[in-house]
N, C-alpha and C positions, 0 to 999 in steps of 0.2 A: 504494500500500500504506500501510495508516494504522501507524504506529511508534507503539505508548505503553510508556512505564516505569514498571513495576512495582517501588515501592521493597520493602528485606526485611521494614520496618515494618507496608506492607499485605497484606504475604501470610501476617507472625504474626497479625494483626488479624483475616484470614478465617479463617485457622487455629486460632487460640488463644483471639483472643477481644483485644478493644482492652487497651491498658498501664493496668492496676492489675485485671483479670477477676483470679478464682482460680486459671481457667488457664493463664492467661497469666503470672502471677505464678511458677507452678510450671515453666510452663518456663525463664521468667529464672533459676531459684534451678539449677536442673538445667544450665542453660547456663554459669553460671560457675562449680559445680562442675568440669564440663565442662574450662572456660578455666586453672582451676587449675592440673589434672592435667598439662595441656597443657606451662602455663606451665614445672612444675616439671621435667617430662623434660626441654625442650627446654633449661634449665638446667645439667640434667644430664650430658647426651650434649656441652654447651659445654664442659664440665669433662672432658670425657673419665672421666667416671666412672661403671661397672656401678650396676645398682641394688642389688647387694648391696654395694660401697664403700660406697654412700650412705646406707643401709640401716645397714650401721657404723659409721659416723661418727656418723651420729642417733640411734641407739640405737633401732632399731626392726626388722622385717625385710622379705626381700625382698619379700617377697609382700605385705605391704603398703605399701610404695610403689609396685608393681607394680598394685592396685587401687589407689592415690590416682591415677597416672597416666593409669590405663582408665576413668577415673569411675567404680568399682564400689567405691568407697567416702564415705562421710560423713569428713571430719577436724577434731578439735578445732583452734580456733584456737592454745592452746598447744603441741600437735602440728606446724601449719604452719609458726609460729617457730622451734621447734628444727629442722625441716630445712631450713629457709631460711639460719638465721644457723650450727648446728653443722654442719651435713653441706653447706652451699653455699656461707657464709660471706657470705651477703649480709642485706641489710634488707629486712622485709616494710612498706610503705608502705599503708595504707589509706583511702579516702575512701566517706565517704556524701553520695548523690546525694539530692535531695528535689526 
């Protein structure tokens, strides 16, 4: 039986289209939206805090944390700050990749 591995790189490649396509591009940009949303519940639920806590604390509501978490929303950068640092109390760290 012939074994070959499929990395994820080539199956966004047949899918998407190679890294820098427009589609490809669009789904990187969807994917870390995505990674966000992720990142910030699973912050959340470490704190043991409802999305409405956090929601109050940041000065914003449930229901939009609620879509940042589901990826059904877009978030200002000065948006993700305040609920990083007022409603989680942590630092948002950023790098660009080139």
């Amino acid at each position: 039986m012939n074994k070959t591995t499929t990395t994820f790189d080539l199956i966004l490649d047949k899918k998407y289209g190679k890294s820098g396509s427009p589609k490809r591009e669009q789904w990187e940009q969807g994917f870390e939206t995505f990674r966000i949303g992720a990142m910030l519940g699973e912050a959340r639920r470490k704190l043991n805090l409802t999305q409405e806590e956090l929601a109050e604390k940041c000065g914003t509501s449930k229901a939009y944390i609620s879509r940042i978490e589901n990826n059904a929303s877009d978030i200002r950068l000065s948006t993700l700050m305040r609920i990083i640092q007022k409603g989680l109390g942590g630092h948002l760290t950023l790098s660009l990749d080139f």
